[in-house]
N, C-alpha and C positions, 0 to 999 in steps of 0.2 A: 429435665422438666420440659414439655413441650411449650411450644410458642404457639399463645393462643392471639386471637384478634377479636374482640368481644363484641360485638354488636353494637352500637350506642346511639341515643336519640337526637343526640347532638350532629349527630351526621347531614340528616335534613336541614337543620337551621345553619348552617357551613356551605348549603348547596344552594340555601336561599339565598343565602347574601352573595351566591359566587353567580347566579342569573339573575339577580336585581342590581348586583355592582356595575358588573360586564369592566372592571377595572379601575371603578371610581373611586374605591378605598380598599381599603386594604382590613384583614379580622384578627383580630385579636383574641385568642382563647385561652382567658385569664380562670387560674383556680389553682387548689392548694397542688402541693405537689406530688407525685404517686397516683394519681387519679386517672392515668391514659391520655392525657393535652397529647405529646406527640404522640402517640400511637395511631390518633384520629386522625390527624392532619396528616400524617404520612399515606396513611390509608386511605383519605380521601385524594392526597394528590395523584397516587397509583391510579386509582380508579377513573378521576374527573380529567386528568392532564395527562399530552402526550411525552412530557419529562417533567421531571422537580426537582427541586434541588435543596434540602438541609445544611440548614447550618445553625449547627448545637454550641453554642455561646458557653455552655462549659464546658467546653474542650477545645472551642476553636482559637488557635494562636495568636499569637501578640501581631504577627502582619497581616491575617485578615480581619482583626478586630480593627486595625489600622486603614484598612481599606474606607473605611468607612466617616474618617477623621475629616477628607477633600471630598465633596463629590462634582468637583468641577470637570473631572472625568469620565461620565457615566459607561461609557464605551468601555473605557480601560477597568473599570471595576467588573466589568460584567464577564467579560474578559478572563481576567485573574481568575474570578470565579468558577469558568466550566473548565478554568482548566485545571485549577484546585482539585477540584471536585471529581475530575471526569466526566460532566455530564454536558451535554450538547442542550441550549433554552432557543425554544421557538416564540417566537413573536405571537405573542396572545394564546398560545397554547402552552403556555409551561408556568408554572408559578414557584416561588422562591418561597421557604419556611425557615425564621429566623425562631428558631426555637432558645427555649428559656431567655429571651430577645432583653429581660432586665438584668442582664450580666454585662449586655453592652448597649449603652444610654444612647450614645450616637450612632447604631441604626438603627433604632427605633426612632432616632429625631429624624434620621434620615430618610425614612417613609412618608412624607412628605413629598416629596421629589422624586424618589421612587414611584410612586403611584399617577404623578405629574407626569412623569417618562411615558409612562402606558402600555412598555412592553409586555411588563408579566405582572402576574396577579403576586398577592404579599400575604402568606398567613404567620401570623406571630404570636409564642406562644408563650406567656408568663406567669410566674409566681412572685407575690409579693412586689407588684409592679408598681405602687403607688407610694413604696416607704419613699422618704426623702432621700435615702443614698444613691436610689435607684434614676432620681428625677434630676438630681440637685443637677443645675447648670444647661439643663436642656429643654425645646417646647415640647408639649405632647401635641403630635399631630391630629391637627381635627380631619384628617381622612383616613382616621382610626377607627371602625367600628369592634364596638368592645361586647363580647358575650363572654358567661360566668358557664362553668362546666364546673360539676358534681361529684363526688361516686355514683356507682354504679345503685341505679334504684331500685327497689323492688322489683318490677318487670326485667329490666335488664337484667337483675340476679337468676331472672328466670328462665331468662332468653340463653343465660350463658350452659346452665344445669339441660339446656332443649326442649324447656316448657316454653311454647309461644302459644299455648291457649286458654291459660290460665284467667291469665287479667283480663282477658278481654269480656269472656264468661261471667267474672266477678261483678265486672260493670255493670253487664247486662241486669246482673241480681239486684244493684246496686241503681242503677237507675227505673226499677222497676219497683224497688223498696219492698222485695220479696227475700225471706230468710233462705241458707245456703240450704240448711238441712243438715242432714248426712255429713254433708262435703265440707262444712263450718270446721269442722277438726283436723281434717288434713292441712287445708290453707292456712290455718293458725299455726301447724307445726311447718310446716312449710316459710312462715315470715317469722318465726323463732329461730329457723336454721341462719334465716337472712341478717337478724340480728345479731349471731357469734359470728356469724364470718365476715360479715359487713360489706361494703362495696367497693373497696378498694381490689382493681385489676391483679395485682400481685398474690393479695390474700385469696382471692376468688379462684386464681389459676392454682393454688397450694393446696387448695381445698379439691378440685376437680382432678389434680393428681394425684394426692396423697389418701383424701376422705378421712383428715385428721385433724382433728382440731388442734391438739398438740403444738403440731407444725403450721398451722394457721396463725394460731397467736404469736410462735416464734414469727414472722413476718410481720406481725401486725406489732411486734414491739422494735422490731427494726427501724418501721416506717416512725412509729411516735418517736423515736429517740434522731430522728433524722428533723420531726418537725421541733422538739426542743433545739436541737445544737441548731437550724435556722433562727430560732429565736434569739439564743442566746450571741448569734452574729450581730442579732437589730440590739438588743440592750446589754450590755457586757455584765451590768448588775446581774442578771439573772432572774430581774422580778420578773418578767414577760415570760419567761419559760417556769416559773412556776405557778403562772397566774394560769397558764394553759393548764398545766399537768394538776390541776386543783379544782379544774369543773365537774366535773364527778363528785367530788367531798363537796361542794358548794352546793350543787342540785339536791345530794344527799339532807343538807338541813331543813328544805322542805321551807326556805326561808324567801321574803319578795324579793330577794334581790341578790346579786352578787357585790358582794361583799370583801373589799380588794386589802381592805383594812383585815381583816382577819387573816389573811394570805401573805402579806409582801408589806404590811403595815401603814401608815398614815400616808399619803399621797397629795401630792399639789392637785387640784383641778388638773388644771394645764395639762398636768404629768397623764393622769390617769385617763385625762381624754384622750394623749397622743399614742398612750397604750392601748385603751380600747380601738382606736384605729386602724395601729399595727396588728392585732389580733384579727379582725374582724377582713384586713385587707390579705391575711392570708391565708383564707378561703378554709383552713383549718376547722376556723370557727366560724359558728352561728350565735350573730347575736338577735336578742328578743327585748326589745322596748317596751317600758309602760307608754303605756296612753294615757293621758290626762284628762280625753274627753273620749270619750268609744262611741266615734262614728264613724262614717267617711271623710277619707282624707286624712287617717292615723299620723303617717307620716311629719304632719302640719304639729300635729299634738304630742307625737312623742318625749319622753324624758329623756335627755342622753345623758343622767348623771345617775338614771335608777335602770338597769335592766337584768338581762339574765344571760349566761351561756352557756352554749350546747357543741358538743363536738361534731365536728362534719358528716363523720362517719361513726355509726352506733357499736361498728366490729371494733373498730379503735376503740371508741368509749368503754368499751365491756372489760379489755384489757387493760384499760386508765384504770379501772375500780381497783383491780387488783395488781397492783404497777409493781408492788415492794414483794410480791409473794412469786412464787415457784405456778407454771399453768396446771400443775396436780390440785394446788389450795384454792385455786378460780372455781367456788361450789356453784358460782354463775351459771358455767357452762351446764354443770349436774344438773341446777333447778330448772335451767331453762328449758332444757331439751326435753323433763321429768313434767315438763308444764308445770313447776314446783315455786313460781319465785312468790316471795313471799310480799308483803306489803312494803314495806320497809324499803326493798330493791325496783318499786314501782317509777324510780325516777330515770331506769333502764328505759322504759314504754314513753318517758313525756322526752327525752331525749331522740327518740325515732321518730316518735311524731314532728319532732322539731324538723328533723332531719326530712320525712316524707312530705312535711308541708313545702318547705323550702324546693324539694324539688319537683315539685308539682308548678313553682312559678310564686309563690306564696311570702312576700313578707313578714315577717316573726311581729308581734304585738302579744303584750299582755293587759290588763287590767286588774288591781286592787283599790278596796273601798271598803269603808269602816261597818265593822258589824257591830262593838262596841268599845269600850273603851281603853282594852286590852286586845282585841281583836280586829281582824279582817277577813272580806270576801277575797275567794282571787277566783279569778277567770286564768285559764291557763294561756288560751291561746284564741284569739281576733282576727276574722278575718275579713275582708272587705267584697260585698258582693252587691255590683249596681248600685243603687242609691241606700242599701241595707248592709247590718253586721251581722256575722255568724257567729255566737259565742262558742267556743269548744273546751270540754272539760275532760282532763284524762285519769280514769281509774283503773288501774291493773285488779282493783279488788273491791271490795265493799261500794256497789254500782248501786246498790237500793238507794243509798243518800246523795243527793248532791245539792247542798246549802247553798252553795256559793253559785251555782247553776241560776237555781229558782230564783235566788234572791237578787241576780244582775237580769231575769227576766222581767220579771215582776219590774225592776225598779226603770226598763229599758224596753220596755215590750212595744214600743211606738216604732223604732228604731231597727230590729231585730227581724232579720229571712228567716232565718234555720236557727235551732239549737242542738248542737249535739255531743254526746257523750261517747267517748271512744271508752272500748275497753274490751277484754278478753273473748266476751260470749259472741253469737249471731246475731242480725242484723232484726228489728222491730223498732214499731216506733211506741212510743210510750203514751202517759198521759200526758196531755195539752200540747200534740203534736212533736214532742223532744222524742229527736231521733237518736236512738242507740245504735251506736255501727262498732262492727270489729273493724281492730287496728291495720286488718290488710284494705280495707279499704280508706283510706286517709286522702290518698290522693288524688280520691278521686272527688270527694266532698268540694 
């Protein structure tokens, strides 16, 4: 398999914070696991520094995990190091990567002092950095600056395939609020393909050598059984890894809410917040808030005991559907590529969107409210724009209706920028201004 290096947009925000630091903290690039974290940072230290030096905390031994226990020595640890390593560190030109850095608490506490020193620059890279095993008995340094890294998105999937003029083009149509035409069909089956194969670096390099989806999903169920048996280290019960492995069937009822009791049965508060925590801190998952009041400022309003969730990556998701079956009985792949999927599987599309809002920069909100006395509106998804909200509603199918659209306009039209409805077709705008956009452009809404 060739060794690919993907492109990633994270790279700029890594080179900002390396010429607005000049040394003053040190970065943190926290995100689920499988996602490229080292692959960036190695990449960028090649690139930005005249040496660097890794040190991958799953595999590094018990006496350099130990080095880090005193640092009453800074000289003598640094020391050890190049000579560990082999690698010669200059003074303001070389920067240290303490990668997967929540396997070992004390140097990450140690970054503190590290970055006090001021010889070299600190990038550190984690997953699931905030559970309590990870923390218990040490400070988190506030010369930490912390950014969240992604799969690969949409553009990147493009950049990787050697489309870099896609999106940009899209935009253009997109802020110009002109239909694609013609070219509406290919870009649709172009974010269909983005959707089985998803964004995850491994799956994307599988797919770029083999051009199989077969052997795609085998990867893509490697990586999920990798992000279970994580789970199942944080809670030995095993409810956390079936609360994950259950968002799929959850989304599927088409219900307000995730519903933990249906899954893993009756729960303390307590319990079930420190699970949704654990979930949501391991970048695996997206979670999606109600709001109690839909305006600005969601955050202030959200419910944390009603929400929704969504898998990080939609290539994983598609495989979660069909977890218990053979990749020949995944009719997924058939429908999707067939443009075939039926209504039913429309919880595929609100799951991506989850996913492309999130990585446009986009906090997850929803909103429901009484239609009557059996019923509700729901809003899929809220987002917050200047002193306005954007309501967004997502239909894989039957776009002529949308009750719940009109009727959170109508009741919120003082309140409300944009409305818009994502769904299958080209881009037009409707009556009373409600924009219809296809789903490749989301992120850019």
């Amino acid at each position: 398999m060739e060794k690919r290096v993907f492109k990633r947009k994270i790279y700029d925000r890594i080179l900002q914070w390396k010429q607005e630091s000049n040394g003053e903290s040190a970065l943190m690039i926290q995100g689920a696991r499988r996602i490229g974290k080292s692959t960036i940072a190695e990449e960028f230290a090649k690139r930005e520094y005249s040496s660097y030096l890794i040190i991958d905390f799953n595999k590094a031994s018990a006496t350099i995990k130990s080095l880090f226990d005193d640092l009453m020595d800074l000289d003598f640890i640094f020391l050890q190091l190049q000579t560990i390593y082999n690698v010669v560190l200059e003074e303001r030109k070389s920067v240290i990567i303490f990668d997967e850095v929540q396997k070992c608490p004390n140097a990450r506490q140690a970054i503190k002092y590290l970055v006090q020193d001021g010889r070299y620059d600190y990038i550190e890279t984690g997953s699931l950095i905030s559970i309590k095993q990870n923390t218990k008995g040490i400070t988190i340094p506030s010369e930490e600056e912390q950014i969240d890294m992604y799969p690969m998105d949409f553009e990147e999937f493009r950049w990787a395939l050697g489309d870099n003029v896609s999106i940009p083009l899209i935009k253009t149509f997109y802020e110009k609020r002109i239909p694609l035409g013609a070219a509406h069909r290919t870009k649709q089956r172009d974010l269909r393909l983005y959707m089985l194969v998803g964004g995850m670096p491994q799956a994307v390099n599988e797919y770029l050598d083999t051009n199989n989806l077969a052997k795609v999903d085998a990867v893509k169920r490697r990586i999920i059984k990798l992000y279970a048996d994580d789970f199942l280290k944080i809670d030995a019960t095993g409810r956390l890894s079936k609360l994950f492995m259950a968002i799929p069937a959850q989304l599927s009822k088409n219900s307000s809410r995730y519903y933990t009791n249906a899954v893993v049965g009756k729960l303390e508060d307590s319990t079930e917040g420190e699970m949704l925590i654990n979930l949501e801190d391991s970048k695996a998952v997206l979670v999606s808030y109600h709001s109690n009041d839909p305006n600005v400022g969601m955050s202030f309003t959200q419910d944390i005991s009603k929400y929704k969730l969504f898998v990080a990556d939609t290539g994983l998701f598609v495989t979660m559907v069909f977890w218990d079956k053979d990749f020949a009985e995944n009719v997924i792949y058939q429908k999707v590529l067939a443009d075939k999927l039926e209504a039913n599987l429309g919880y595929i599309y609100e799951n991506l969107v989850a996913q492309m809002l999130t990585a446009a920069g986009n906090k997850l909100f929803y909103y429901t409210f009484e239609k009557d006395e059996k019923h509700s509106y729901e809003v899929d998804f809220l987002l917050s724009r200047g002193n306005k909200i954007c309501p967004i509603e997502v239909k894989s199918s039957g776009y002529k209706t949308h009750a719940s659209l009109d009727a959170f306009r109508a009741k919120y039209s003082a309140r409300i920028k944009n409305s818009y409805l994502l769904y299958t077709k080209d881009l037009k705008i409707g009556d009373n201004e409600l924009m219809y956009i296809p789903f490749y452009m989301t992120g850019m809404i």
